[in-house]
One Martini backbone bead per residue (centre of mass of N, CA, C, O) as a GRO file, in nm:
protein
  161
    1UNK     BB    1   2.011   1.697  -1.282
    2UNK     BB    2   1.756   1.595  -1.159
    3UNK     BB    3   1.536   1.454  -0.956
    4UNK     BB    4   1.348   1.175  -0.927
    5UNK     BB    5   1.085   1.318  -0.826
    6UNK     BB    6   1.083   1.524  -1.094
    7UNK     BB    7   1.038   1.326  -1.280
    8UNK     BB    8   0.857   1.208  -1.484
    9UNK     BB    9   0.636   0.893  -1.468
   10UNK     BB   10   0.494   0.939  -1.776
   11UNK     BB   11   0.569   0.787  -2.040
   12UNK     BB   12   0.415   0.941  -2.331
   13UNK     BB   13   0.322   1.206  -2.183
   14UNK     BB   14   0.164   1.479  -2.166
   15UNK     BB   15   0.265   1.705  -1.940
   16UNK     BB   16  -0.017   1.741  -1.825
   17UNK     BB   17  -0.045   1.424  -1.714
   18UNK     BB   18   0.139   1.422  -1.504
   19UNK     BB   19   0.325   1.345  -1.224
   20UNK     BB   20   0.398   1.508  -0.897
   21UNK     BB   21   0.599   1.391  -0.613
   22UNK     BB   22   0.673   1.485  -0.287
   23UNK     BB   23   0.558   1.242  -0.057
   24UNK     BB   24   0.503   1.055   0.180
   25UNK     BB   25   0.229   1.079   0.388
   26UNK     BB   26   0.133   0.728   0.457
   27UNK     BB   27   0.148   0.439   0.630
   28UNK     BB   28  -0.028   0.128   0.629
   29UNK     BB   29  -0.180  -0.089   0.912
   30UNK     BB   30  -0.323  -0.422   0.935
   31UNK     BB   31  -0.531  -0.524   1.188
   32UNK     BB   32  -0.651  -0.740   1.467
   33UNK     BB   33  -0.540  -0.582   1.709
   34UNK     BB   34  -0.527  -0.271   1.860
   35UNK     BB   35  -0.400  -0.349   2.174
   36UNK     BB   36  -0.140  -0.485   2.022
   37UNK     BB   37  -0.047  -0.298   1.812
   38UNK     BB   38   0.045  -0.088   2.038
   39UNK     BB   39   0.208  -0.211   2.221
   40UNK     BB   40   0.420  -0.256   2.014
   41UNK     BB   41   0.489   0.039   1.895
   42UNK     BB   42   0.491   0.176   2.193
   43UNK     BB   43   0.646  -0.078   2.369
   44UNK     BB   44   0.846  -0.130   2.171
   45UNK     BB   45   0.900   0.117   1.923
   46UNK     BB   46   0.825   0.416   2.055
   47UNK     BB   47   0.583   0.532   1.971
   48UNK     BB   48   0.400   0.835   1.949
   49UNK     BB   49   0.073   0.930   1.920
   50UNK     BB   50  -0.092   1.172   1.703
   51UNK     BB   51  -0.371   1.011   1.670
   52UNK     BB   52  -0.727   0.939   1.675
   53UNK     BB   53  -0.941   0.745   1.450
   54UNK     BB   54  -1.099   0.622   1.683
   55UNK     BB   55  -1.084   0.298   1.827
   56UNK     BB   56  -0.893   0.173   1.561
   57UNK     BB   57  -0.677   0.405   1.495
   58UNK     BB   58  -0.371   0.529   1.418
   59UNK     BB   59  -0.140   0.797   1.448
   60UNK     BB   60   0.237   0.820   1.351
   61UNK     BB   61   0.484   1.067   1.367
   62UNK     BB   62   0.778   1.067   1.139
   63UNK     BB   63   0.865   1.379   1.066
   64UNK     BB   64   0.692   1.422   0.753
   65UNK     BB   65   0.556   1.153   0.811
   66UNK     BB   66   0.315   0.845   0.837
   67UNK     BB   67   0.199   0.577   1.091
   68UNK     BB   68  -0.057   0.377   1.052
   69UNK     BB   69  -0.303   0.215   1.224
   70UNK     BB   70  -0.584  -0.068   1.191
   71UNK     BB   71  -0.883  -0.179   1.262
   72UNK     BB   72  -1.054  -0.373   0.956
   73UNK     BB   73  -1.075  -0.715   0.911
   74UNK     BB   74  -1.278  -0.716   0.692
   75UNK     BB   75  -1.205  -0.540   0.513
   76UNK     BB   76  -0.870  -0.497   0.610
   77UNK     BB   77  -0.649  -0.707   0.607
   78UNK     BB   78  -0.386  -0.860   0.684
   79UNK     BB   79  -0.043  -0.920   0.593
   80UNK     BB   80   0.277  -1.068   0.550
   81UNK     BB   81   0.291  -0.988   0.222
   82UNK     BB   82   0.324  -0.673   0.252
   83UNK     BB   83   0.396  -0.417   0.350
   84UNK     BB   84   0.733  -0.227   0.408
   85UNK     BB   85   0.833   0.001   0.677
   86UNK     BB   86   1.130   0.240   0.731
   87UNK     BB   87   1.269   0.325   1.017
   88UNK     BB   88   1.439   0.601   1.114
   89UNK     BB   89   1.730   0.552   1.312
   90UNK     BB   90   1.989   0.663   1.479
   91UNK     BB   91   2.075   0.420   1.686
   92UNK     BB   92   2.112   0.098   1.585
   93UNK     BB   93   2.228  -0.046   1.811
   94UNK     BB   94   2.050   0.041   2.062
   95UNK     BB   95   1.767  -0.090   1.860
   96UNK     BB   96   1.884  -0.386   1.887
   97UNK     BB   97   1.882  -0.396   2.218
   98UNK     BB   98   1.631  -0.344   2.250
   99UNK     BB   99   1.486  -0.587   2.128
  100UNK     BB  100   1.657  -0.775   2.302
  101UNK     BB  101   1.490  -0.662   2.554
  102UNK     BB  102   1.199  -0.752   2.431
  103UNK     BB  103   1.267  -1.040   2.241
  104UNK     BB  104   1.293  -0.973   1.945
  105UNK     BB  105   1.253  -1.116   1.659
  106UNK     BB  106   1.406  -1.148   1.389
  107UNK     BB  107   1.354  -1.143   1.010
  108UNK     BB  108   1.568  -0.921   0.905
  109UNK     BB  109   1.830  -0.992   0.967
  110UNK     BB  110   2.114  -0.819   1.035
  111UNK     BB  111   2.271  -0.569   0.829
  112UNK     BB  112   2.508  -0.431   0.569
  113UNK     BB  113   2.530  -0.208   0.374
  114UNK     BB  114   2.678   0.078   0.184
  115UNK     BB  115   2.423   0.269   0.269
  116UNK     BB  116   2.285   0.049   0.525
  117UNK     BB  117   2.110  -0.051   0.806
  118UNK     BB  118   1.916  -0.366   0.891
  119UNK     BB  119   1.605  -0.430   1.009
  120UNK     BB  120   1.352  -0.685   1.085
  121UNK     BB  121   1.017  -0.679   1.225
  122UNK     BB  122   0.716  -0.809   1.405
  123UNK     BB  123   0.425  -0.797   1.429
  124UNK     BB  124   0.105  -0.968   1.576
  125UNK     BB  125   0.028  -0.951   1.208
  126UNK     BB  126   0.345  -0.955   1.052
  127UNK     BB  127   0.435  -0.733   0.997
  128UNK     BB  128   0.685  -0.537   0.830
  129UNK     BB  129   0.937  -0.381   1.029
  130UNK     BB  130   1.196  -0.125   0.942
  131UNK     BB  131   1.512  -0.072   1.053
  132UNK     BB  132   1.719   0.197   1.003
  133UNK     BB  133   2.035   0.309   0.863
  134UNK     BB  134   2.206   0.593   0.719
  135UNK     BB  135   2.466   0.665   0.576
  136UNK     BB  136   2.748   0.832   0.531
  137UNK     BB  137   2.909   0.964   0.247
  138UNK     BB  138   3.197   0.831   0.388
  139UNK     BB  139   3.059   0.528   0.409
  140UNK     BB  140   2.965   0.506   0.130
  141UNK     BB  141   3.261   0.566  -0.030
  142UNK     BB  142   3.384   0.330   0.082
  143UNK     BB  143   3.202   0.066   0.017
  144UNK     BB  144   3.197   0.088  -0.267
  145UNK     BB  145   3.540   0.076  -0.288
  146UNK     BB  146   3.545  -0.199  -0.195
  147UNK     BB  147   3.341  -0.307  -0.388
  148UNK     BB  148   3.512  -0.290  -0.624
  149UNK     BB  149   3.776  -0.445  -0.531
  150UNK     BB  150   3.663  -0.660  -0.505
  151UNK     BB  151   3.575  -0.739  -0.797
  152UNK     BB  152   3.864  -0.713  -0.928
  153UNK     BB  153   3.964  -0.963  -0.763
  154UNK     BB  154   3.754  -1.154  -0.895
  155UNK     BB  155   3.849  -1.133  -1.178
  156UNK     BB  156   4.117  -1.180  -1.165
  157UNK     BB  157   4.097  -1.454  -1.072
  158UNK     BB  158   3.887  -1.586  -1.257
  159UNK     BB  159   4.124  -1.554  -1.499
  160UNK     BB  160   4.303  -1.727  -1.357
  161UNK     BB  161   4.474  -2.055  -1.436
   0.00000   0.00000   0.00000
């Protein structure tokens, strides 16, 4: 079977139209203070630039992605309730640490799921940045192996009567 970024995009177009996709380029954050929010980005989340474009744009390169950030706020406003951009850090615990020796607190989480660990952290105009962490092969097939069994359990007893 293909992968899922292989498959066609669009249902019922003929193969000349579809689109195929090889990754996320960058995503960007809308900003409305431009000095705010790399104290942010670079002193709490310890991003280090990649670019200036501008005295208002800045870009972190993070992988084969760019994070980028912006602060152009009669064209493009901030949102809380907009994107949310998740970054793969190494090590979950640590940044957990950090953010509270930062005095950040949680927006969303932290939590855990069978797949990954996250949190969710506001920026100075509220934009949510998500801390993630992938689980590995055999932490994913354990946890799902469990998430049947509790499944299984509870049809078990709802069962009985």
């Amino acid at each position: 079977m293909e992968p899922l970024s292989e498959r066609p995009v669009c249902r019922g177009e003929p193969s000349s139209l579809m689109i195929t996709y090889k990754e996320i380029a960058f995503t960007a954050y809308a900003v409305t203070n431009i000095k705010k929010a790399r104290t942010f980005y670079e002193g709490v989340l310890c991003l280090k630039p990649a670019r200036e474009l501008g005295k208002n744009f800045v870009e972190y390169d993070l992988g084969n992605g760019t994070l980028s950030v912006g602060c152009a706020p009669k064209m493009w406003p901030p949102s809380k309730k907009g994107t949310v951009a998740a970054l793969e850090v190494k090590d979950f615990d640590g940044a957990l640490e950090h953010l509270k020796k930062k005095k950040i607190k949680s927006a969303l989480g932290p939590f855990d799921s069978p797949m990954c660990r996250m949190v969710g952290v506001r920026d100075p105009d509220g934009n949510m940045i998500v801390l993630h962490q992938r689980k590995s092969a055999a932490e994913k097939k354990a946890a799902l192996e469990q998430a049947k069994e509790k499944t299984a359990v509870k049809k078990k007893v709802g069962g009985v009567k």
